[in-house]
PAZAPA-4460 file (N, C-alpha, C; in steps of 0.05 Angstrom, whole numbers, plus 32768, in hexadecimal, padded with zeros to 4 digits):
% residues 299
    n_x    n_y    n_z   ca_x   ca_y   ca_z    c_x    c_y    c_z   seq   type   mol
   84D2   8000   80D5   84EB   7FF5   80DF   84E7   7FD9   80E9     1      X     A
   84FB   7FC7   80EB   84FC   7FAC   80EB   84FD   7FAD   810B     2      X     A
   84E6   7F98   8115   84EF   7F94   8131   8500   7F86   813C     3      X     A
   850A   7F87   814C   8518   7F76   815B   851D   7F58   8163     4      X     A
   8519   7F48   815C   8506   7F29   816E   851C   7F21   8182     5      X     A
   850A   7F25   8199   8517   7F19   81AE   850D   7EFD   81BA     6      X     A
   851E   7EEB   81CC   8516   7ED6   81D0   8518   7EDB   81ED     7      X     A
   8511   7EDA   8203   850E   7EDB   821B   8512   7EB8   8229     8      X     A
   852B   7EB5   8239   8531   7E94   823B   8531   7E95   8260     9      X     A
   8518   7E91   8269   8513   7E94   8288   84FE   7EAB   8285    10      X     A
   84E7   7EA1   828D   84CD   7EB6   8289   84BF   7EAD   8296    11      X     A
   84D2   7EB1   82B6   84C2   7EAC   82CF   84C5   7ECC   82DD    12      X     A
   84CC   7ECF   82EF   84CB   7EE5   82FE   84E1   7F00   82F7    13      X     A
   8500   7EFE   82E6   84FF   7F0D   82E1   84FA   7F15   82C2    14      X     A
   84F2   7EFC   82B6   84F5   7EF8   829C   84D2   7F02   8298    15      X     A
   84C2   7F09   82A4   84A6   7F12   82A1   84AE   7F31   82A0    16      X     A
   84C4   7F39   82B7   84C7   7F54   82BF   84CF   7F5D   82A3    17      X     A
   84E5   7F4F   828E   84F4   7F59   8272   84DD   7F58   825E    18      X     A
   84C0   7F44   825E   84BC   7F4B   824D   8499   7F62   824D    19      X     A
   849C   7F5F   8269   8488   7F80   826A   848F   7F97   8269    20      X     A
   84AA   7F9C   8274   84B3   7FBC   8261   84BC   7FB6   8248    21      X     A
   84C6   7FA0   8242   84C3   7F9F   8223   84AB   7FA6   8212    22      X     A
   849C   7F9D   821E   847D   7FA2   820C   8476   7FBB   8215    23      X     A
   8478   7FCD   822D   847A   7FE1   822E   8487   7FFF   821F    24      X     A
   849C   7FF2   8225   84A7   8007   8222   84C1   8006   81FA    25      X     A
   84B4   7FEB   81F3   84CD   7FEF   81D7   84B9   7FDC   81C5    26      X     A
   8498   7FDC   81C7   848F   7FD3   81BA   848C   7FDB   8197    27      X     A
   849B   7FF3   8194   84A5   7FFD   8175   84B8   7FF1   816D    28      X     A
   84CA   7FE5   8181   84EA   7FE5   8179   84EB   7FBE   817A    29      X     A
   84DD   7FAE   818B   84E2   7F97   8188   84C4   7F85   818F    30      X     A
   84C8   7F61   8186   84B6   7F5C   8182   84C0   7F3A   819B    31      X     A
   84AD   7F31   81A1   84B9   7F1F   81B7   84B1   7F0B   81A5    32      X     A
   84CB   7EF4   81A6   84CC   7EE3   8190   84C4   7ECB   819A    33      X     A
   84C8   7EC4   81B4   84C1   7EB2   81C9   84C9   7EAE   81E3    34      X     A
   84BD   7E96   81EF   84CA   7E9B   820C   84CF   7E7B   8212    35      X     A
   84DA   7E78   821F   84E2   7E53   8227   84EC   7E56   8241    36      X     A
   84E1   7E47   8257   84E4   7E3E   8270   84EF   7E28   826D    37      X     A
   84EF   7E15   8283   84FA   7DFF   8290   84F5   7DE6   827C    38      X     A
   84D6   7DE1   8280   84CD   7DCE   8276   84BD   7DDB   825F    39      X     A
   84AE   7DCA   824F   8492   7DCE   823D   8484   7DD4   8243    40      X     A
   8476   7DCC   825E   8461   7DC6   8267   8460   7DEC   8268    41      X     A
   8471   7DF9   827F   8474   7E08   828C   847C   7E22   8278    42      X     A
   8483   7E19   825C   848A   7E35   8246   846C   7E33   823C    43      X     A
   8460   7E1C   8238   8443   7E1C   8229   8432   7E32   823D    44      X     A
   8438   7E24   8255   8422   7E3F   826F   842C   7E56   8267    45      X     A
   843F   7E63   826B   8445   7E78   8272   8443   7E84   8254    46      X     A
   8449   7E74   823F   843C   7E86   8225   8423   7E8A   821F    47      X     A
   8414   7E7B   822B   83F6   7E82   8224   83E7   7E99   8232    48      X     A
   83F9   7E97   8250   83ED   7EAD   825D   83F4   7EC5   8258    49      X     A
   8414   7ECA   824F   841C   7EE2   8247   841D   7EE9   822F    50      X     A
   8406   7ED6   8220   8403   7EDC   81F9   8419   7EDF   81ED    51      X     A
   8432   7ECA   81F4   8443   7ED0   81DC   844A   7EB0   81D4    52      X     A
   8463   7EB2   81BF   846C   7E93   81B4   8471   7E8E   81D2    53      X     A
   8477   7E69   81C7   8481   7E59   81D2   8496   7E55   81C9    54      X     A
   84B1   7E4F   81CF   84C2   7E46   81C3   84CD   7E1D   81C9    55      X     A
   84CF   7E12   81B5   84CC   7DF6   81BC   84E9   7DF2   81C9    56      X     A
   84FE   7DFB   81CA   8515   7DF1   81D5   8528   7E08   81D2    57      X     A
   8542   7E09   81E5   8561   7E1E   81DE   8567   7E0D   81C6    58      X     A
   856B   7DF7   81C0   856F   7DEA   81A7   8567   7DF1   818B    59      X     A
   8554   7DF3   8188   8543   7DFA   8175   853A   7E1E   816C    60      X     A
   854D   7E2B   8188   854D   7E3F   817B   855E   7E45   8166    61      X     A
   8559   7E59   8155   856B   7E62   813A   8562   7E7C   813C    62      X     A
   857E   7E8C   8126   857F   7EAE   8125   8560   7EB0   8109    63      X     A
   8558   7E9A   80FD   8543   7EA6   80EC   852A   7EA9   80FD    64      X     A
   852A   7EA3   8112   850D   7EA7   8125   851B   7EC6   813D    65      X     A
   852C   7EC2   8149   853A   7ECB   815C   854D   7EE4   8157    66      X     A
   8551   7EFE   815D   8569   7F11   815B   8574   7F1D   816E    67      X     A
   856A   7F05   8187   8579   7F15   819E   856A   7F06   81BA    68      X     A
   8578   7F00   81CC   856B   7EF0   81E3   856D   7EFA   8207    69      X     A
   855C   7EF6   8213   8568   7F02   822A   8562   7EE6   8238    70      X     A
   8576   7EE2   824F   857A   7EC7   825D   8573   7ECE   827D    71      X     A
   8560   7ECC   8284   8555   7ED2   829B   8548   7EB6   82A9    72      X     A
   8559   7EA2   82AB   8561   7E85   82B3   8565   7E85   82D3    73      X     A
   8563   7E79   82DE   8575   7E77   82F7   859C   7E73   82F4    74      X     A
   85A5   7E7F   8304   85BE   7E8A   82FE   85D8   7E70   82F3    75      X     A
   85C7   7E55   8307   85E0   7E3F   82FE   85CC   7E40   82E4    76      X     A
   85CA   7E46   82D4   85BD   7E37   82BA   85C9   7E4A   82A4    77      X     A
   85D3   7E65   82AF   85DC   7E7D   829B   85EF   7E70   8288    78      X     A
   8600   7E5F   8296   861A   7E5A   827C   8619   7E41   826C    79      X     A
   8607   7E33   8274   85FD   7E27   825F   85ED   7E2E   8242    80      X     A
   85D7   7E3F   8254   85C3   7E48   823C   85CF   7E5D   8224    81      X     A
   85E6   7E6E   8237   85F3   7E7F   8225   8604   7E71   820F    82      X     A
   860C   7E5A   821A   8623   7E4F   8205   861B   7E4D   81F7    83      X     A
   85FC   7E39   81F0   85EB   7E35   81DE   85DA   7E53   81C6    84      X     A
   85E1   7E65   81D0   85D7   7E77   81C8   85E6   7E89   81B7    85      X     A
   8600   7E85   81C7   8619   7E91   81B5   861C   7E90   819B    86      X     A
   8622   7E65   81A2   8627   7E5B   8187   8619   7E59   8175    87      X     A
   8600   7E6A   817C   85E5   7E6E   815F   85E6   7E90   815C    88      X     A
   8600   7E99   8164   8602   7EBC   8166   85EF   7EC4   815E    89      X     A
   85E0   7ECD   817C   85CA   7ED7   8184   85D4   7EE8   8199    90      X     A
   85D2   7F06   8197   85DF   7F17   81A7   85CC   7F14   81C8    91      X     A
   85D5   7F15   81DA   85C9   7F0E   81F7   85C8   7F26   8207    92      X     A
   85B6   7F1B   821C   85BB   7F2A   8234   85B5   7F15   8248    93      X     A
   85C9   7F12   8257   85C0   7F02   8266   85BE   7F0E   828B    94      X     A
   85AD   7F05   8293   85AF   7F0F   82B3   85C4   7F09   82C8    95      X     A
   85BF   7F17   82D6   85E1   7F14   82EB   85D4   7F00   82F6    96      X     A
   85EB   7EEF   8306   860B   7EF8   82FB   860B   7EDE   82DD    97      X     A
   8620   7EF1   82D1   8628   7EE9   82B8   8625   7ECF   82B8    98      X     A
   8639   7EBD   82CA   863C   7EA6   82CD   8642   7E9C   82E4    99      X     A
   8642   7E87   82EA   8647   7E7C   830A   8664   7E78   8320   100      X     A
   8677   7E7C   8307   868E   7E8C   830E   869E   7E9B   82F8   101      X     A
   86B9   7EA1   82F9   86CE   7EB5   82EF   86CB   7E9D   82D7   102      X     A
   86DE   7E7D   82D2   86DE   7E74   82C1   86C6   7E68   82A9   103      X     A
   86B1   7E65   82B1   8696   7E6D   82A5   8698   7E7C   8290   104      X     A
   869C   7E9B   829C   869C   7EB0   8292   86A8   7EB9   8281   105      X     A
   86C5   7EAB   828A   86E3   7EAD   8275   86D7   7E9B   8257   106      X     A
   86C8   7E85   825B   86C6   7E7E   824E   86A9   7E84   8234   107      X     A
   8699   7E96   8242   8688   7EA6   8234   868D   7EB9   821D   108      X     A
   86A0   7EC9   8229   86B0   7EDB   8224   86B7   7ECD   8206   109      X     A
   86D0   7EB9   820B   86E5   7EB4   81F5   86CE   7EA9   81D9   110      X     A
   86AC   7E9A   81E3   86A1   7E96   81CE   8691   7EA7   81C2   111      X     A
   868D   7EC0   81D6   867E   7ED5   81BB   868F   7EE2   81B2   112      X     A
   86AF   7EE7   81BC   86C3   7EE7   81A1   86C5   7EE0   8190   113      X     A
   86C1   7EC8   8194   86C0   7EB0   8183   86AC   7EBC   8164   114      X     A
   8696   7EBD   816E   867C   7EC1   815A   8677   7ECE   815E   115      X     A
   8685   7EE8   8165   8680   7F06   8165   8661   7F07   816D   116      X     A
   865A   7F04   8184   8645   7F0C   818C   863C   7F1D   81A6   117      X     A
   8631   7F2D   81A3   8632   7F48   81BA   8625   7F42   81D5   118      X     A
   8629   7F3D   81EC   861A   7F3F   8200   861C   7F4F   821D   119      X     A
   8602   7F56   8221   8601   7F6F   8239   8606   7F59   8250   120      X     A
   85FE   7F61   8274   8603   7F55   8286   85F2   7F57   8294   121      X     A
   85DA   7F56   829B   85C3   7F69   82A6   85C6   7F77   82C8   122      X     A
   85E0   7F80   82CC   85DD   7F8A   82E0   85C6   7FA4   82E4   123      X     A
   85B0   7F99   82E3   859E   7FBA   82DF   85A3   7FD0   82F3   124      X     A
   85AB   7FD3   830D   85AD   7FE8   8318   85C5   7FF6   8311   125      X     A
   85D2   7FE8   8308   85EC   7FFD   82F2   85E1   8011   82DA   126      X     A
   85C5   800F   82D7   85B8   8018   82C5   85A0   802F   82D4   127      X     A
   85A0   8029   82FA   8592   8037   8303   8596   805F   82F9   128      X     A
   8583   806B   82F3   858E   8085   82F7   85A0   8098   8312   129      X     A
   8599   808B   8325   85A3   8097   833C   85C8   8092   8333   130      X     A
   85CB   8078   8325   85E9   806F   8329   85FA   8074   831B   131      X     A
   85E5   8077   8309   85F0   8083   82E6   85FD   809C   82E5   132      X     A
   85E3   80B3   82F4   85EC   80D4   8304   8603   80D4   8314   133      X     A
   8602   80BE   8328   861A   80C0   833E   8632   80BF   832B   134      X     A
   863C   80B1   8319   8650   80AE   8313   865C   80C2   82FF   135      X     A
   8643   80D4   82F2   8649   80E6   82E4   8652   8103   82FE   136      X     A
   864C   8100   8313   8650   8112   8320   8666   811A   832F   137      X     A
   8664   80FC   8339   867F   80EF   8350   869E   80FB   8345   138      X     A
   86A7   8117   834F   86BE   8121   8347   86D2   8124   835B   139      X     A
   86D6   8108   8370   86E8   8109   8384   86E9   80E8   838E   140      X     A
   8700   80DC   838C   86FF   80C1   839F   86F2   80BA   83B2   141      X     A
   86E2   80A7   83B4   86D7   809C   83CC   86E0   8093   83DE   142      X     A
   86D4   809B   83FC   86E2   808B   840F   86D7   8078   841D   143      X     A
   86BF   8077   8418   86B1   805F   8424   868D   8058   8416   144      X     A
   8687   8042   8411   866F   803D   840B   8663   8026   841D   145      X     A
   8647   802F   8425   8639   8020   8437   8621   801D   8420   146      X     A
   861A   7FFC   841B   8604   7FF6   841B   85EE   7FDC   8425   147      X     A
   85D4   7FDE   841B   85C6   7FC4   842B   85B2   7FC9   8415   148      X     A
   85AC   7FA4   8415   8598   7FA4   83FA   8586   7F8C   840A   149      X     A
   8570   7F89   840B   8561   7F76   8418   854C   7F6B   8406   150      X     A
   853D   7F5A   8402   8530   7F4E   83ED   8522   7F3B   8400   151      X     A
   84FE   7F35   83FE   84EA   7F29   8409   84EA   7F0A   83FE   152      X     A
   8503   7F00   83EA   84F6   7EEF   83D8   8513   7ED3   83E7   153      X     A
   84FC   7ECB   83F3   8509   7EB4   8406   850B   7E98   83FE   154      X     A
   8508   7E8A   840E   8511   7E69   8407   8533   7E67   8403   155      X     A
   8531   7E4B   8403   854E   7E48   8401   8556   7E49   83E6   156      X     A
   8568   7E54   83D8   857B   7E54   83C2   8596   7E44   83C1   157      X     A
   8598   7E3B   83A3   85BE   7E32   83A0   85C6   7E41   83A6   158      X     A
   85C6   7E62   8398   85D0   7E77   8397   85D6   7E86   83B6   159      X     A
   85F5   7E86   83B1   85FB   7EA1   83DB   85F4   7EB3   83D5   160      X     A
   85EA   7EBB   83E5   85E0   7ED6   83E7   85E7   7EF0   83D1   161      X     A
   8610   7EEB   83DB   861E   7EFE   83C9   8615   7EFF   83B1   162      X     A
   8612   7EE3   83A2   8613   7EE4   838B   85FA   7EED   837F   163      X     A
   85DF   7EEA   8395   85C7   7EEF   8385   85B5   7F08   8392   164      X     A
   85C0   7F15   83A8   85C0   7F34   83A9   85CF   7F49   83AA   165      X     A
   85DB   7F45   83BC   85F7   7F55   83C2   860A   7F5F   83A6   166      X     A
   85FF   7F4B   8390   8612   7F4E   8379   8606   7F65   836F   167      X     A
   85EE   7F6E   836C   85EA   7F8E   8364   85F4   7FA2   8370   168      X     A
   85FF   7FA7   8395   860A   7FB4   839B   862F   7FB5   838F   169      X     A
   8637   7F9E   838E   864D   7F97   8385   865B   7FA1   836E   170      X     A
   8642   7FA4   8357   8649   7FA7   8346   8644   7FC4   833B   171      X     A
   863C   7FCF   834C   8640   7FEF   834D   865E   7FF5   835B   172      X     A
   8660   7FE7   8370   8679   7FEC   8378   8695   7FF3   836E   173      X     A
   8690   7FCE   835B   86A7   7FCF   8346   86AD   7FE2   8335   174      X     A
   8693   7FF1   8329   8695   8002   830E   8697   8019   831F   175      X     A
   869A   8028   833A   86A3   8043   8341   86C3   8039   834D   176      X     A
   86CC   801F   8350   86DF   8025   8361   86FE   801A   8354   177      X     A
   8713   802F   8349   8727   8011   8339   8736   8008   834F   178      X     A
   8744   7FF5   8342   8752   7FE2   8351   8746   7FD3   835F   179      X     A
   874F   7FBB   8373   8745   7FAA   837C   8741   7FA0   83A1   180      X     A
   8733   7F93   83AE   8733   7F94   83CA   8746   7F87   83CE   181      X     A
   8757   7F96   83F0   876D   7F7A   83FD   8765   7F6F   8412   182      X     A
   8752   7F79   841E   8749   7F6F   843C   8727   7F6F   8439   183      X     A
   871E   7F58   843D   86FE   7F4F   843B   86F9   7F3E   8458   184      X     A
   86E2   7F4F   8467   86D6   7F40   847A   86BC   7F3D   8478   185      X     A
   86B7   7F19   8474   869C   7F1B   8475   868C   7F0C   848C   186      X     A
   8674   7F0F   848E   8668   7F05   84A4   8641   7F01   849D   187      X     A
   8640   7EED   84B1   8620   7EF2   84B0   860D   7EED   84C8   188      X     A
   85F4   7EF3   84CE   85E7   7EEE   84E4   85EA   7ED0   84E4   189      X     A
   85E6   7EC9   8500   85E9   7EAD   8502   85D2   7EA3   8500   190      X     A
   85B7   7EB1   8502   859D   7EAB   84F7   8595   7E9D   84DF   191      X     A
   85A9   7EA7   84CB   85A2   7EAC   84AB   85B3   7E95   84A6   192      X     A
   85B3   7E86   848D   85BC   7E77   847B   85CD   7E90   8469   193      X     A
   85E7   7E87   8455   85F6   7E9C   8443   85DD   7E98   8430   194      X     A
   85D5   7E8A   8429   85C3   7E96   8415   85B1   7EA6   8413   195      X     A
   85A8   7EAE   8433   859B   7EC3   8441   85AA   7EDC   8448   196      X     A
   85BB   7EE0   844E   85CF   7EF3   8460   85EC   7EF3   8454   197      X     A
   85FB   7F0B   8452   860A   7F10   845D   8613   7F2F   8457   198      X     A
   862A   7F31   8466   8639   7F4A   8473   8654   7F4B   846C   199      X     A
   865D   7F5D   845E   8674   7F63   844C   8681   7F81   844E   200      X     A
   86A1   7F7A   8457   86AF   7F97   8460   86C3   7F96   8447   201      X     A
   86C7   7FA4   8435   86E0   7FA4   841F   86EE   7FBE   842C   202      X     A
   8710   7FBA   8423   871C   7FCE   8424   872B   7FC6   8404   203      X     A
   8726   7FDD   83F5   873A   7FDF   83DF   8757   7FF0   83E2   204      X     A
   8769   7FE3   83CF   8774   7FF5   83C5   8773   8010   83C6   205      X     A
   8764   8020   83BF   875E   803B   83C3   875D   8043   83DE   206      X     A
   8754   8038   83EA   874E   803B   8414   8730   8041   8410   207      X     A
   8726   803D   83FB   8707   803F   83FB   86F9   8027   840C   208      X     A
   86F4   8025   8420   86E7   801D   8441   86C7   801B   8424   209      X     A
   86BE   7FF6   841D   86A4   7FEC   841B   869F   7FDE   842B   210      X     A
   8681   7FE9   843B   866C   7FD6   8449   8654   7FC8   843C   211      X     A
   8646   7FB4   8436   8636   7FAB   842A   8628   7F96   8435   212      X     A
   860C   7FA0   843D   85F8   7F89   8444   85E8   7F7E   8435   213      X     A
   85DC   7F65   8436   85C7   7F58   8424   85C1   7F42   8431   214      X     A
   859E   7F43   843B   858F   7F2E   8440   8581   7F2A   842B   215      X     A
   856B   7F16   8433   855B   7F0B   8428   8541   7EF6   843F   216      X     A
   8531   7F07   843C   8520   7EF4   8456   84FE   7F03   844B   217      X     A
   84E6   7EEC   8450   84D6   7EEE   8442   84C6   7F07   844D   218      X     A
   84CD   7F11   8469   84BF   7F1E   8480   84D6   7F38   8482   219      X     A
   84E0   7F3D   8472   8500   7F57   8478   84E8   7F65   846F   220      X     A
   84F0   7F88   8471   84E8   7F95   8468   8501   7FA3   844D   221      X     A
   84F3   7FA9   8440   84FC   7FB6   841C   851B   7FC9   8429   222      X     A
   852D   7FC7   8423   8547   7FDD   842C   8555   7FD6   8415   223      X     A
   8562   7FF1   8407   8573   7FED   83F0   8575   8003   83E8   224      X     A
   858F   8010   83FE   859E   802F   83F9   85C1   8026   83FC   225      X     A
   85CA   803A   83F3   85EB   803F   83EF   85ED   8058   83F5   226      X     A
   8604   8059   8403   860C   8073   841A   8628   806E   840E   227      X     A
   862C   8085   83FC   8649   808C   83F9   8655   80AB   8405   228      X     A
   866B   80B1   840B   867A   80BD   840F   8698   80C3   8404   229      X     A
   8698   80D4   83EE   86B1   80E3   83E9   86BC   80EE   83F6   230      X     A
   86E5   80F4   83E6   86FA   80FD   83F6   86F5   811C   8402   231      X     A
   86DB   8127   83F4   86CE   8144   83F7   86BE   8147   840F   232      X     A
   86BD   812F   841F   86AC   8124   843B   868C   812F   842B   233      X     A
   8684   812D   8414   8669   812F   83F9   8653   8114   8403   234      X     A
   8640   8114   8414   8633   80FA   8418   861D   80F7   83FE   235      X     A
   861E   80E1   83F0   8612   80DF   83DB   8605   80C3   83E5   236      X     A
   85E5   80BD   83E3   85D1   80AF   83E9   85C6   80A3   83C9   237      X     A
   85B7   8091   83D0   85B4   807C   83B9   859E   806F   83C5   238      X     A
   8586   8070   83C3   8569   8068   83C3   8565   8054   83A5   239      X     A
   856B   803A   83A7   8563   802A   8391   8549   802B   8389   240      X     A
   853F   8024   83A2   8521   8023   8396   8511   803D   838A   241      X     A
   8517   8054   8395   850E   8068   838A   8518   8076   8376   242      X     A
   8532   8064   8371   8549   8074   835C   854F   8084   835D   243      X     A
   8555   8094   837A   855D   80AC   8382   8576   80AC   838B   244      X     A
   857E   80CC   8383   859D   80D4   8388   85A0   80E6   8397   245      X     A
   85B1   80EE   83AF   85AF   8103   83BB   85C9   8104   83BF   246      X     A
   85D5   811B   83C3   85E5   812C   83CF   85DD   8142   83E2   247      X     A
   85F7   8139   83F8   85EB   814D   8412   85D3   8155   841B   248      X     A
   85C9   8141   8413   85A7   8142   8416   859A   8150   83FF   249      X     A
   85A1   815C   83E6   8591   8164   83D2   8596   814B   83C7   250      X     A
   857E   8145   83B8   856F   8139   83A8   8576   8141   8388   251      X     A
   8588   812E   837C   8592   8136   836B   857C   8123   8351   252      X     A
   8579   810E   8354   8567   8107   833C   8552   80ED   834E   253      X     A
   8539   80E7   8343   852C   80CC   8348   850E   80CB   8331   254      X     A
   8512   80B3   833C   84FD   80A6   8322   8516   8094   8309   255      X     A
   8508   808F   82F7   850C   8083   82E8   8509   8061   82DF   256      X     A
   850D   8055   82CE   850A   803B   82C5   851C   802F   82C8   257      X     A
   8534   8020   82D2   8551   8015   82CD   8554   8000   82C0   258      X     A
   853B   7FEF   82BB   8538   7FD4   82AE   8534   7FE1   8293   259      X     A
   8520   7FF3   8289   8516   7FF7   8275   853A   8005   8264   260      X     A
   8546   8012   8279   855E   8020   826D   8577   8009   8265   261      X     A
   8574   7FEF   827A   8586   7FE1   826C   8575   7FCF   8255   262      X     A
   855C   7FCB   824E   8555   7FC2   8234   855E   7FCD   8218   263      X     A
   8556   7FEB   8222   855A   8000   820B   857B   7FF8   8204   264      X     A
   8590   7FEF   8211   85AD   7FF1   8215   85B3   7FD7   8202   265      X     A
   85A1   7FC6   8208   85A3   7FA9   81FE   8591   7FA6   81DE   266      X     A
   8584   7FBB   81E2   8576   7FC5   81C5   858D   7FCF   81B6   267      X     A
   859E   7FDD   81B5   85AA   7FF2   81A7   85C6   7FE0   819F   268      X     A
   85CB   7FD6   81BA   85EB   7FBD   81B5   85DD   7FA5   819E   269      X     A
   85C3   7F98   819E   85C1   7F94   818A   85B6   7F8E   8174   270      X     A
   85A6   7FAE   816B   85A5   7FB7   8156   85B5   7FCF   814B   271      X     A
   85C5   7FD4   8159   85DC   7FEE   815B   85F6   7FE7   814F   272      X     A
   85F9   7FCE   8166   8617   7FCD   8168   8621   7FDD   8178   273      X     A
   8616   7FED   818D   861F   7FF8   81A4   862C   7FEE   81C0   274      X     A
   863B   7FFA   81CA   864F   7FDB   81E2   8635   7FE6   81EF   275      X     A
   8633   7FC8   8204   8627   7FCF   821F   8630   7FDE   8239   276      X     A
   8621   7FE6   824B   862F   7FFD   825D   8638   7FE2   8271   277      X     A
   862B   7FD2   8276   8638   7FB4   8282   8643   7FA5   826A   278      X     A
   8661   7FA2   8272   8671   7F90   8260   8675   7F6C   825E   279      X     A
   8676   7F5C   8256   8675   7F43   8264   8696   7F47   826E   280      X     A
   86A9   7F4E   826D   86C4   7F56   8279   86BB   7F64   829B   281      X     A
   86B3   7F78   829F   86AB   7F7D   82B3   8690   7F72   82C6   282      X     A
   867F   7F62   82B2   8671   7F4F   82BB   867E   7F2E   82C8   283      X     A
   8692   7F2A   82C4   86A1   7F12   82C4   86B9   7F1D   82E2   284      X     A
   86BC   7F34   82E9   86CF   7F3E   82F8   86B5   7F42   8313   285      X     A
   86A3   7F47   830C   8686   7F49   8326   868B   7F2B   8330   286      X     A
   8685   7F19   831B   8683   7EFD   8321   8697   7EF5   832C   287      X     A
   86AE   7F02   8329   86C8   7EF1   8337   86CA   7F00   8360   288      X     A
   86BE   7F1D   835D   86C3   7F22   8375   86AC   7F17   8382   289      X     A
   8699   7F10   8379   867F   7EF2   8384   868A   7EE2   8394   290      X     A
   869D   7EDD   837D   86A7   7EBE   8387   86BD   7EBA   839E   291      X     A
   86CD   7ECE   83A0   86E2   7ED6   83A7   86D9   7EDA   83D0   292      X     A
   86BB   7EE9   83C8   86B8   7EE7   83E0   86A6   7ED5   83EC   293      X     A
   869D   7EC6   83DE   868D   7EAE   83E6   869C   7E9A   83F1   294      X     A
   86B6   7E9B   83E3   86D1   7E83   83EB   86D3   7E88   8409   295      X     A
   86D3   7EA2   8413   86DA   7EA5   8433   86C5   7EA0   8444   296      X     A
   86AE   7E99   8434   8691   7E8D   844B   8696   7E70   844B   297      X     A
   867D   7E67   8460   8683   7E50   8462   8667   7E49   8457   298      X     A
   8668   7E46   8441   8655   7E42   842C   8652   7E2B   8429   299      X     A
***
């Protein structure tokens, strides 16, 4: 069978993470076509150490080297690199968030219409098993979700907070909850910078009551659970890191791969032609409630 060739565009921290379960885990199914960082200097390092191509430029790539790319860039750089990638329809995946806002996105959208080209969204914990179970399970409206996601990986960022943690909680949110929020309070320690902190109350439509925390500090300790509760007063728990699911305190599933499960997803959309379980439509609607609530900080 013909492999895959993928091009990996950011093959720093999480773009190392895509292409070690790649080589793990789909080394039958695809073949890594190259990788390109920032500069030369810095794709020449990192290919030699991780034995694969170099790629000389986004320019110079073409579909006779290339069948598929993942964009694991820093986030203002997503909607550039994608445009360029489109218009050489090269089916993508690119990492959250999609783009840096709603019109970005709108405008992603209308060009792989354009050139009919397929792309996933890498929200990976939409791909966690714990979340995947919950939603096959979940047979009653929610009334409230509490979560907190914390992350050791400090310094200052462009990126608020919302947009570059909080958006994994977020975007679970969106895909259990329809309709939309009318009342958003947000807040943060006065310690913290937004790009460090913040604290988020949604009330939707539904009367589904969301709480959502997310730091970032180099000395936090690791926290990253979701506490839901259905109209069944059913407490359903969410252990990310362990990929665990519980109800009423049983232990309904844990373990698993969630990165390796959204590759396989991004394998199949395209060599398949299968949709992705992240849509860039519902990827582009994450990005807008980003933004939506970043507007009310004083960012």
């Amino acid at each position: 069978m013909k492999k895959l060739k993928i091009a990996i565009i950011g093959c720093k921290n999480m773009g190392r993470k895509h292409l070690k379960v790649l080589r793990e885990c789909f080394a039958d199914r695809v073949k890594i076509a190259g990788i390109l960082n920032s500069t030369p200097q810095s794709t020449l390092a990192a290919a030699q150490e991780l034995d694969v191509p170099a790629l000389e430029s986004l320019e110079k790539i073409s579909k006779r080297r290339v069948d598929a790319a993942i964009i694991s860039t820093p986030a203002e750089n997503h909607f550039e690199t994608a445009k360029v990638l489109i218009q050489k329809r090269i089916p993508l995946l690119v990492e959250k968030p999609f783009a840096s806002d709603e019109l970005q996105c709108f405008e992603l959208i209308k060009l792989a219409q354009k050139y009919k080209v397929p792309i996933l969204v890498g929200h990976t914990e939409n791909y966690n098993p714990a979340v995947t179970l919950l939603k096959k399970l979940l047979d009653a409206p929610l009334k409230s979700i509490a979560g907190i996601r914390t992350s050791q990986n400090g310094g200052v960022k462009q990126t608020h907070i919302i947009s570059e943690l909080m958006i994994h909680d977020l975007a679970i949110v969106t895909s259990l909850l329809q309709g939309t929020w009318v009342k958003a309070l947000i807040d943060k320690k006065p310690e913290y910078r937004w790009d460090e902190h913040a604290v988020i109350e949604l009330m939707y439509e539904c009367d589904t009551i969301v709480k959502l925390e997310a730091l970032r500090c180099s000395d936090c300790a690791i926290n990253r659970k979701m506490r839901l509760i259905d109209a069944k007063n059913n407490i359903w728990q969410i252990d990310f890191l362990e990929r665990r699911l519980s109800k009423n305190g049983e232990v309904l599933c844990e373990g698993g791969n969630s990165l390796a499960l959204e590759l396989e997803d991004f394998i199949n959309m395209a060599t398949l032609g299968t949709p992705p379980a992240v849509s860039p439509e519902e990827a582009r609607n994450i990005v807008a409630l980003c933004n939506e609530l970043e507007a009310q900080c004083d960012w």
